[in-house]
N, CA, C and O of each residue as an XYZ file, in Angstrom:
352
protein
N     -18.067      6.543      2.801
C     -17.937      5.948      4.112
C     -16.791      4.940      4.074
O     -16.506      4.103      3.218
N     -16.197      5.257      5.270
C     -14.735      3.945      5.196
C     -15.071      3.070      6.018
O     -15.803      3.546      6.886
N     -14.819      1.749      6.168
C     -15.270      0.554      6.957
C     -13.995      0.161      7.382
O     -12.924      0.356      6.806
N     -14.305     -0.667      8.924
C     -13.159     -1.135      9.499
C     -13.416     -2.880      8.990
O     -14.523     -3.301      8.652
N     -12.459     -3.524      9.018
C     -12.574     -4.757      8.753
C     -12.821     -5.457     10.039
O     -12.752     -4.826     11.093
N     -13.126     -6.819     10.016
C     -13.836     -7.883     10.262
C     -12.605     -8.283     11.890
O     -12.926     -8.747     12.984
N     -11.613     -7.976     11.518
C     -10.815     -8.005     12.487
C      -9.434     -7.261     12.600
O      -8.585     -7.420     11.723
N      -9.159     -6.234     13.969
C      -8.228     -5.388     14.028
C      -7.741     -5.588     15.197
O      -8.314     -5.505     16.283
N      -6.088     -5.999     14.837
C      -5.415     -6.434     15.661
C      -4.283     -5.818     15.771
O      -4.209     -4.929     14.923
N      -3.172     -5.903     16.571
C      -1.764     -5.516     16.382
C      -0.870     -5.847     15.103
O       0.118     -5.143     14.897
N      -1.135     -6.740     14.362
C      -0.540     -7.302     13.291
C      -1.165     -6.918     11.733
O      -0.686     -7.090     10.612
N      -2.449     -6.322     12.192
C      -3.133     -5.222     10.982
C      -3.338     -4.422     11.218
O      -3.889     -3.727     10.365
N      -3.064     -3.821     12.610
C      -3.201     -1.878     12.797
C      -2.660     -1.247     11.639
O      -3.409     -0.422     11.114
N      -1.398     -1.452     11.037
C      -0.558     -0.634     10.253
C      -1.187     -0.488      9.407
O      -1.335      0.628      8.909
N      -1.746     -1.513      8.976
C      -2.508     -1.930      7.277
C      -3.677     -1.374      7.371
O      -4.007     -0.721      6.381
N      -4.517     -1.423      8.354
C      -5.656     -0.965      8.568
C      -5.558      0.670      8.392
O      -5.855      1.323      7.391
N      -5.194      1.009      9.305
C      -4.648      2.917      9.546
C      -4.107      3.438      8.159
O      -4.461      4.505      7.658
N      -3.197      2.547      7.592
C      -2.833      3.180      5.993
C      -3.942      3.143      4.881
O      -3.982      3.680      3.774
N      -4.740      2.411      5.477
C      -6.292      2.050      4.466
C      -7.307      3.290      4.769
O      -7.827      3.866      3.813
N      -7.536      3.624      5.870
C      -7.852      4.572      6.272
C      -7.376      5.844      5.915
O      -8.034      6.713      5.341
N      -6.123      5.924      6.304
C      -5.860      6.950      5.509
C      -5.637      7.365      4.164
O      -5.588      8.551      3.838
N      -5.538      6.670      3.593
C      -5.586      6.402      1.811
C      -7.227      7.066      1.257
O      -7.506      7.670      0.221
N      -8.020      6.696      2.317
C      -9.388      6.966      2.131
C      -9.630      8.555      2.762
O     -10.708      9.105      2.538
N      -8.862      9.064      3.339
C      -9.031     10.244      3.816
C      -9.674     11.344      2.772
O     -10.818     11.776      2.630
N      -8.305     11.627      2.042
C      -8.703     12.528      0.640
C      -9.927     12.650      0.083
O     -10.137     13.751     -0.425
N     -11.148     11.538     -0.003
C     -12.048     11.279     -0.884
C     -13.006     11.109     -0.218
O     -14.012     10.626     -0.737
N     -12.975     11.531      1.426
C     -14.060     11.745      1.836
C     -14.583     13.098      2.522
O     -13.565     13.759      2.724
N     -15.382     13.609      2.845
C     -16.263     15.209      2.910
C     -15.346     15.659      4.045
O     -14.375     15.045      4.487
N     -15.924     17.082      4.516
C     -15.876     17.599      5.914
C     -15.763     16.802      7.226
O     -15.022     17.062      8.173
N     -16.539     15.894      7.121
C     -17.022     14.644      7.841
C     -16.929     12.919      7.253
O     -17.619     12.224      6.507
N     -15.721     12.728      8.027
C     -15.087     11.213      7.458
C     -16.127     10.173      8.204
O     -15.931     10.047      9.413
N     -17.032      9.538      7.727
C     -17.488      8.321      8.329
C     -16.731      7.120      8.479
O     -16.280      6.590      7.464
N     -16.485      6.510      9.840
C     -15.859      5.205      9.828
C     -16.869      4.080     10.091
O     -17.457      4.350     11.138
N     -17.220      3.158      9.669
C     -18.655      2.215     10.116
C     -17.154      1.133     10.584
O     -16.127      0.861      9.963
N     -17.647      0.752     11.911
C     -17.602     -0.049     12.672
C     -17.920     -1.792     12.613
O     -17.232     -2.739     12.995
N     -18.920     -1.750     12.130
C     -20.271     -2.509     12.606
C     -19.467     -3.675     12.362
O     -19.297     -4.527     13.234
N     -18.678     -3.789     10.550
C     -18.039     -5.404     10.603
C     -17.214     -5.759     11.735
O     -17.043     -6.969     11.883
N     -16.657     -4.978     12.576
C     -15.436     -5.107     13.507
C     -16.026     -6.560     14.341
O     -17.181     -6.759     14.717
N     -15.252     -7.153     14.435
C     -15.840     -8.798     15.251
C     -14.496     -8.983     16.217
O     -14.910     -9.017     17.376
N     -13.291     -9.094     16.193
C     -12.179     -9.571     16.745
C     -11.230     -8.610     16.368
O     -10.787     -8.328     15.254
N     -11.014     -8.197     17.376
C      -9.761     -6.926     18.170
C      -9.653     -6.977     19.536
O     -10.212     -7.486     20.507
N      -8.379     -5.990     19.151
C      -7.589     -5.785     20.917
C      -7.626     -4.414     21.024
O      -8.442     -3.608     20.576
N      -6.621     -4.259     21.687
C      -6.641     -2.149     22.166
C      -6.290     -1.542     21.137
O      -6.561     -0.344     21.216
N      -5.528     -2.008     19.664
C      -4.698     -1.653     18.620
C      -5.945     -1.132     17.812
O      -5.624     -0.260     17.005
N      -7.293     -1.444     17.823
C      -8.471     -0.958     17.005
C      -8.660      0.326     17.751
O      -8.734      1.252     16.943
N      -8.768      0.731     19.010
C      -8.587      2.035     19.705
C      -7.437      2.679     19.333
O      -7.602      3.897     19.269
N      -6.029      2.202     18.990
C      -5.168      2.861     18.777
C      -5.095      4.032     17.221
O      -4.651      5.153     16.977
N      -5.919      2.797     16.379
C      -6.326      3.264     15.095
C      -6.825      4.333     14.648
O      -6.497      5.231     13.872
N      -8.017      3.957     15.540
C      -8.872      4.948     15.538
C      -8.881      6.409     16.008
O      -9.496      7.360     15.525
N      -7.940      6.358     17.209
C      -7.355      7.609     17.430
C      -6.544      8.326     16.446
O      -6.743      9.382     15.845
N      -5.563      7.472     16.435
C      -4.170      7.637     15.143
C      -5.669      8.470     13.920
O      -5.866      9.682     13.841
N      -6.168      7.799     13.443
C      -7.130      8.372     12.551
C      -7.324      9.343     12.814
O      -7.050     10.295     12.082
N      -7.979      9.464     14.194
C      -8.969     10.639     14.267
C      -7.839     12.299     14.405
O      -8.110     13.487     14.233
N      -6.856     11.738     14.702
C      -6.106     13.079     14.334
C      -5.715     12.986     13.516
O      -5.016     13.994     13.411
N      -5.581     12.282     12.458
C      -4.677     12.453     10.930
C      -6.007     13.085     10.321
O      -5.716     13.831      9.386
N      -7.413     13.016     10.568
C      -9.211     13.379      9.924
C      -8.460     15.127     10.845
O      -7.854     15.902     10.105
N      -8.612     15.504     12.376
C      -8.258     16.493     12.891
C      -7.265     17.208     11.893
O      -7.573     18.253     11.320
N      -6.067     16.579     11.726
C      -5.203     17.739     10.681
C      -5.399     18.205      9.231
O      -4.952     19.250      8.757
N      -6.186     17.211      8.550
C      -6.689     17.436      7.478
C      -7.928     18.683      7.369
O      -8.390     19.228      6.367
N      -8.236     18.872      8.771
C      -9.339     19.670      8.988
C     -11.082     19.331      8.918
O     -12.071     20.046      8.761
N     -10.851     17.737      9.138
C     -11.903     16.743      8.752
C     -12.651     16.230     10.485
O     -12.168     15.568     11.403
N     -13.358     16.590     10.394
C     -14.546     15.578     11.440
C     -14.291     14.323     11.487
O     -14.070     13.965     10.330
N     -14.135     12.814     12.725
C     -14.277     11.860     12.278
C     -15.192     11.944     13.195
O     -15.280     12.712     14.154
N     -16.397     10.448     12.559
C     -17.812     10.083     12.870
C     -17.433      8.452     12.771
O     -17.206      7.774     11.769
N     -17.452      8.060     14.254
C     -17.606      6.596     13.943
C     -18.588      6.088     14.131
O     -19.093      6.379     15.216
N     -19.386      5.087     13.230
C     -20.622      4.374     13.233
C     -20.305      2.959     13.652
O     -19.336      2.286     13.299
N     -21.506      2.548     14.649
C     -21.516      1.060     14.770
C     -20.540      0.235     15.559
O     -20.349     -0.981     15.563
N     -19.970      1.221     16.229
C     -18.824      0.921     17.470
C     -19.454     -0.102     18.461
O     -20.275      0.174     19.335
N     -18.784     -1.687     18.100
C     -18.865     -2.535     19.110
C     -18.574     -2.204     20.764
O     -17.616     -1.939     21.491
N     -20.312     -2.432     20.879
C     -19.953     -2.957     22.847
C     -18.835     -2.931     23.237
O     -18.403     -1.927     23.802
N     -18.238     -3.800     23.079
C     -17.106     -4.730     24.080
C     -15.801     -3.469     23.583
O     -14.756     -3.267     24.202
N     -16.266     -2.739     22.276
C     -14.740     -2.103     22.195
C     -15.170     -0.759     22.782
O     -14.163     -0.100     23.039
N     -16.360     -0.075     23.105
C     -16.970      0.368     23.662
C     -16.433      0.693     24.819
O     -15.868      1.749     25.106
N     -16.727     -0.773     25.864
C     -16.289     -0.718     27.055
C     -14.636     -0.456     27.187
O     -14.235      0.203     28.145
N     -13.866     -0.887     26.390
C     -12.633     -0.946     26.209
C     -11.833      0.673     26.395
O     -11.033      1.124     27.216
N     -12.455      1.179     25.291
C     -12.267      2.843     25.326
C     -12.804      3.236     26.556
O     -11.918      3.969     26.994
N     -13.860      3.203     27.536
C     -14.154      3.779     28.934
C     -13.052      3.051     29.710
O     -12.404      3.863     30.371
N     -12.580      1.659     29.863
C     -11.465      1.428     30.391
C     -10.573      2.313     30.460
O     -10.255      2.922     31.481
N      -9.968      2.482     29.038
C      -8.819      3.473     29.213
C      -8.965      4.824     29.142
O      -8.121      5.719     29.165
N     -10.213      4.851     29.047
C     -10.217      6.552     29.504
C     -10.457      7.310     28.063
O     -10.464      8.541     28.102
N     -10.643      6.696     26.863
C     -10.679      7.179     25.354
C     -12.086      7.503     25.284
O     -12.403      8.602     24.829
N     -13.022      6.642     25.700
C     -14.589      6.848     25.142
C     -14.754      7.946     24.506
O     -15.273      7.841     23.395
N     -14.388      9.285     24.978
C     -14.576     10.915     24.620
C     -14.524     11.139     23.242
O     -15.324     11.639     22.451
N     -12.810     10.401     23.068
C     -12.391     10.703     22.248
C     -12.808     10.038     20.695
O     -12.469     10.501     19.606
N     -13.577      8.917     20.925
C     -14.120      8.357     19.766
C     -15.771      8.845     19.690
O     -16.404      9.019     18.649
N     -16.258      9.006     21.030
C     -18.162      9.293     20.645
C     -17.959     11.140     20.691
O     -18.610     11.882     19.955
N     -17.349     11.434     21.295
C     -17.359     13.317     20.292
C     -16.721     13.368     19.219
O     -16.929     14.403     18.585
N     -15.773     12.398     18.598
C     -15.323     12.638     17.430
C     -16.826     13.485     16.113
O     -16.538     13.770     14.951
């Protein structure tokens, strides 16, 4: 399981997403992302997570995110993403 950190912002998207993907290789059919530490972010944690979820898509990998904060929750139905992170 890969974990998002404690806070994802514009100034650690890059770092974050390369962490993620570093972790790609070494995880199943089905990449788990746990959420849950996420406390302080902007839209750049949606950006991630997308960016992810097709780099998991080309690898031929499932992503499964666990523990997706409320508020980033609402954020993704804002822009119209929700889909794209709860059918992942």
């Amino acid at each position: 399981m890969l974990r998002l950190p404690a806070e994802l912002n514009h100034a650690s998207a890059n770092a974050c997403l390369a962490q993620l993907a570093e972790g790609l290789s070494t995880e199943a059919a089905e990449v788990v992302v746990d959420a849950q530490a996420l406390q302080h972010f902007d839209s750049s944690a949606l950006a991630v997570l997308i960016e992810f979820r097709r780099a998991c898509s080309g690898a031929g990998k499932a992503l499964i995110v666990q523990g997706l904060p409320p508020r980033l929750r609402d954020l993704a139905a804002l822009y119209g993403v929700e889909e794209l992170l709860l059918s992942a």
